[in-house]
N, C-alpha and C positions, 0 to 999 in steps of 0.2 A: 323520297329516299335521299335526294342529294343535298337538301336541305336539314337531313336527319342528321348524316356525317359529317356536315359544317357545324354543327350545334357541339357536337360531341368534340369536332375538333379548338374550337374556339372556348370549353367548357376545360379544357386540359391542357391548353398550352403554358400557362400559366405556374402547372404543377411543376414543381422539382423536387428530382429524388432527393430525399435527405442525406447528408454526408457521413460518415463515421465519425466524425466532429460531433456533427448536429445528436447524433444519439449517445454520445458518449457524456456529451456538458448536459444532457437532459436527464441523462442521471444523474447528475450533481444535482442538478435543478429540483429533482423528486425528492433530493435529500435534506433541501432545505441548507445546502452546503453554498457559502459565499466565496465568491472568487472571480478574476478577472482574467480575461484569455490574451495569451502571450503568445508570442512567436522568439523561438529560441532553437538555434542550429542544431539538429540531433533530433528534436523531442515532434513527434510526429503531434500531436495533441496538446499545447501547451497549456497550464491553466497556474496562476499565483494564486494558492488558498491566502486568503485574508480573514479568514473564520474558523472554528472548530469543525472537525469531521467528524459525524457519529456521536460528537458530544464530550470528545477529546480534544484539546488544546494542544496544536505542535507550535513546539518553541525552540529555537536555535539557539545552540552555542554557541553559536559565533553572532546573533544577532543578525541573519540573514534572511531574506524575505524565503518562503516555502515556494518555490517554483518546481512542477514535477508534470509528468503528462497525465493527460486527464484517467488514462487505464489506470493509474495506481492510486490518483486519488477517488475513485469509489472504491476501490478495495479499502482505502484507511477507511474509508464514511462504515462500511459495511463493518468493520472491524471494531469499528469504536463502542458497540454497544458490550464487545466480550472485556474489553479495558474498561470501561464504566462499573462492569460486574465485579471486577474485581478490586475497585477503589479506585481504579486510578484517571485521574482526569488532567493529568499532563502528560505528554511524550516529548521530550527532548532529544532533538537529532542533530545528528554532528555531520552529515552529509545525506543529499539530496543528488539533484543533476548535477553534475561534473565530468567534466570531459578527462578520462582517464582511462587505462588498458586494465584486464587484469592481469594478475600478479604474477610473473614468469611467464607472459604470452603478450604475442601481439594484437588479440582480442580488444576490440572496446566493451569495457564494461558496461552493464546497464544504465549506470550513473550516467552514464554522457546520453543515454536515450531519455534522460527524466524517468524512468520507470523502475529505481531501488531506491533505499531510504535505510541509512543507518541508527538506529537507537540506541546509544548509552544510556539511558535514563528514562526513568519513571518515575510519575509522584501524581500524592492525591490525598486528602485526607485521611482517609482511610485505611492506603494503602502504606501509607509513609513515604519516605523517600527512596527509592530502589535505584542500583545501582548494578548493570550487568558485570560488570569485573570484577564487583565485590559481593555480589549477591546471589546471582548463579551458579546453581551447585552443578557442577559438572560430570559426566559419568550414568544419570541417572534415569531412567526408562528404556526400554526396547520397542517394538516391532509389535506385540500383545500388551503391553502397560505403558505408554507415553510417557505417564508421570511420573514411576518409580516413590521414594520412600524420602523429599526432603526432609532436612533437620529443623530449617527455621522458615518462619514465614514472610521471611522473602524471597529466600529460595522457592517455596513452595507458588506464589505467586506470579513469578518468571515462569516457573517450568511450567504449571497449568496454561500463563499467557502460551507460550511459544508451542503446548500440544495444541491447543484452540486454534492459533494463526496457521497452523503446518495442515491440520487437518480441515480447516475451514472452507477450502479450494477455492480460495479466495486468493492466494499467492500463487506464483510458481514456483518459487524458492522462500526458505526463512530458515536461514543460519544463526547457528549463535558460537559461545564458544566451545560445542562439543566438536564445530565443523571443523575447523580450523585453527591456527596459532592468528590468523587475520583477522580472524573475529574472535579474537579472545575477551572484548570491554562491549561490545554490541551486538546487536540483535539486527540480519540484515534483511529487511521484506523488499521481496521484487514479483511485481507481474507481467504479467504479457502485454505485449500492443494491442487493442484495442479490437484490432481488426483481426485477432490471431486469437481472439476470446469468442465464441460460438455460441458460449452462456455464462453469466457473472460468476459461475462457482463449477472448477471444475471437480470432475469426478475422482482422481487421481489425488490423494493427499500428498504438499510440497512437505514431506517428512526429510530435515537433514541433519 
């Protein structure tokens, strides 16, 4: 018998629980998503994409490397296939992690967590160039119809994107500019931390 519990003991000491880290980059890993793990004040999960997510190419305005924690980058991987559908195989974002408050509060916003990502822009062959300031029809769907009745079709491809992202439960927020005068030129997706997510898609659609 005492020989039985040393067996069992020396068979498992070895084991370590896996981190919220460790299952978080391992969905990246299942995604076939490349990328390099960072450490950066704020972001409980750091990771620098150096690849497409989902199959979508993010590309900065400013020419700045993609650094976000790792909870939002499998929501883009997961997200990339409804932007594929639709044409489009660029995302260009104009802010990622940045340490900043929001707007008339002394809140830090999710930027400074790595966990939102602004988009002005889309493009893809197919899709053409899109542009959310000038291409988002604003006004249009409810509560019972998402997508309402756009005029042109790039309207029509924003608004279908952002009923997809909102109802995906795949975010916790995604603004555009029906939300606010703040996001009047972009589209903002933000998730949860990592450890604050129970299961990759929540049941509550981030309608805003």
């Amino acid at each position: 018998m005492r020989a039985a519990l040393i067996a069992i003991l020396i068979g498992t000491a070895g084991v370590a629980t896996a981190s919220p880290a460790d299952h978080c980059t391992a969905e990246l890993d299942a995604r076939g998503v490349s990328y390099h793990a960072v450490s950066r004040s704020g972001i409980a999960i750091g990771v620098e994409i150096i690849g497409p997510l989902g199959g979508v190419t993010w590309i900065s305005t400013a020419r700045a490397a993609l650094v976000i924690d790792c909870s939002l980058a499998v929501s883009l991987a997961e997200a990339g296939p409804y932007l594929r559908a639709l044409g489009v195989e660029q995302a260009k974002w104009s802010s990622a992690f940045s340490r900043r408050t929001v707007r008339g509060s002394g809140r830090p916003s999710k930027h400074s967590y790595g966990l939102a990502i602004d988009v002005p822009r889309f493009a893809g062959q197919d899709a053409g160039d899109l542009t959310v300031a000038l291409d988002y029809e604003q006004g249009l769907g409810d509560r019972v119809d998402c997508l309402g009745q756009p005029a042109t079709q790039g309207g029509a491809i924003l608004k279908v994107m952002q009923c997809q992202l909102a109802q995906s439960g795949l975010f916790h927020l995604v603004l555009s500019p029906d939300y606010d005068d703040a996001h009047h030129d972009h589209f903002h997706l933000e998730a949860r931390p990592w450890t604050e997510r129970p299961q990759l898609r929540a049941e509550r659609p981030a309608i805003h």
